[in-house]
N, C-alpha and C positions, 0 to 999 in steps of 0.2 A: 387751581388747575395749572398743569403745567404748562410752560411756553412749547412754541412751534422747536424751538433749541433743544431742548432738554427731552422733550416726547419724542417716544419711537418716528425714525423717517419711516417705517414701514405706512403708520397710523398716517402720517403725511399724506401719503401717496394712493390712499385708499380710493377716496373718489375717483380718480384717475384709472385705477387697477379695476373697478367696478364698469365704469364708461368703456373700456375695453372688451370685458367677459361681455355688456350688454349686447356692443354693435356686434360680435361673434356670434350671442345666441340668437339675434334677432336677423340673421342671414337667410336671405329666400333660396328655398331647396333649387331652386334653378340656378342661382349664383355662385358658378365653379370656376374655379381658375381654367384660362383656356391649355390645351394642349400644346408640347412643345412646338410640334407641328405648324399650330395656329398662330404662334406668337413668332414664330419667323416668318411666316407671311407678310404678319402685318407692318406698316409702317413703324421706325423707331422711334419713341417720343421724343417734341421738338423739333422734328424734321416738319419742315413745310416749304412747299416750292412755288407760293403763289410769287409772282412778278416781283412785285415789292418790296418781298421779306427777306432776310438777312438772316441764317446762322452762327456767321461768324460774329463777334462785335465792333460794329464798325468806327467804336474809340481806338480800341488795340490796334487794328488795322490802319488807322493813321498813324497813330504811332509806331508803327512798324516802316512805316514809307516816310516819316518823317524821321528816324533815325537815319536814312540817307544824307549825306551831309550835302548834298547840290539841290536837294528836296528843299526850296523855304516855305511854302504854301501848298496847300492839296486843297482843290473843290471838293464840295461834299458829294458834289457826282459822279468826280474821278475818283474817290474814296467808293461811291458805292460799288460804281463797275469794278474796279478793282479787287476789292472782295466778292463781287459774284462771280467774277471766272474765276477765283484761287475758290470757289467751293464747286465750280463746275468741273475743275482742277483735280481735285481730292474724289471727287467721286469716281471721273473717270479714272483713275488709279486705284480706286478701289474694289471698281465692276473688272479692269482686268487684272487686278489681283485675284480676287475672288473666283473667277473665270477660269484661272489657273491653277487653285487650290480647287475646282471643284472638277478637274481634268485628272487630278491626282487622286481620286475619290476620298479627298480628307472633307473635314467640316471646321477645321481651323485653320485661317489666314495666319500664316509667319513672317517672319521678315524675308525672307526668301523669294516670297511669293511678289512682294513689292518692290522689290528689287529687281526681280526680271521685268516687271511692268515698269519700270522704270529707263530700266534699258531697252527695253522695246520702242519704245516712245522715239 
């Protein structure tokens, strides 16, 4: 028989190609993708706003305050507060981004748009 090397990669990939078409044909008629509608509703994945959690990573985030050179130490809870206003930061710049692109009756955010929320501010 011939090696995995030498043998079609197709024949390789078979099982794989197979575990695919299965969990497709074994799809519950109720299981439809949602509407675009639906899916800007809803939350973006990864977003979570409980008290304690972090978006950003708050390794980067020291090392972004630690690239200040009068910076020699950062607590890890001036690290955290730190990063949760720069996402409280981001968002508001985003809702009146958005706010302003949705005055314009567009549906895409430009630069433009955050740059006036910026100079607003």
């Amino acid at each position: 028989t011939p090696s995995m090397d030498e043998g079609n990669p197709q024949d390789a990939n078979a099982p794989i190609i197979d575990a695919v078409k299965d969990s497709n044909d074994n799809a519950v008629e109720g299981d439809k993708k949602p509407t675009k509608k639906a899916r800007r509703s809803e939350k973006p994945a990864g977003i979570n706003e409980s008290p304690g959690h972090l978006n950003l990573p708050l390794a980067r985030v020291k090392k972004i305050i630690k690239a200040d050179k009068d910076v020699k130490l950062i607590g890890s809870d001036s690290a955290f507060l730190i990063a949760k206003c720069t996402e409280y930061f981001i968002q508001y710049l985003v809702q009146e981004a958005y706010s302003r692109t949705q005055q314009e009756k567009r549906k895409v955010l430009h630069y433009k748009d955050l740059s006036t929320a910026i100079r607003s501010i």
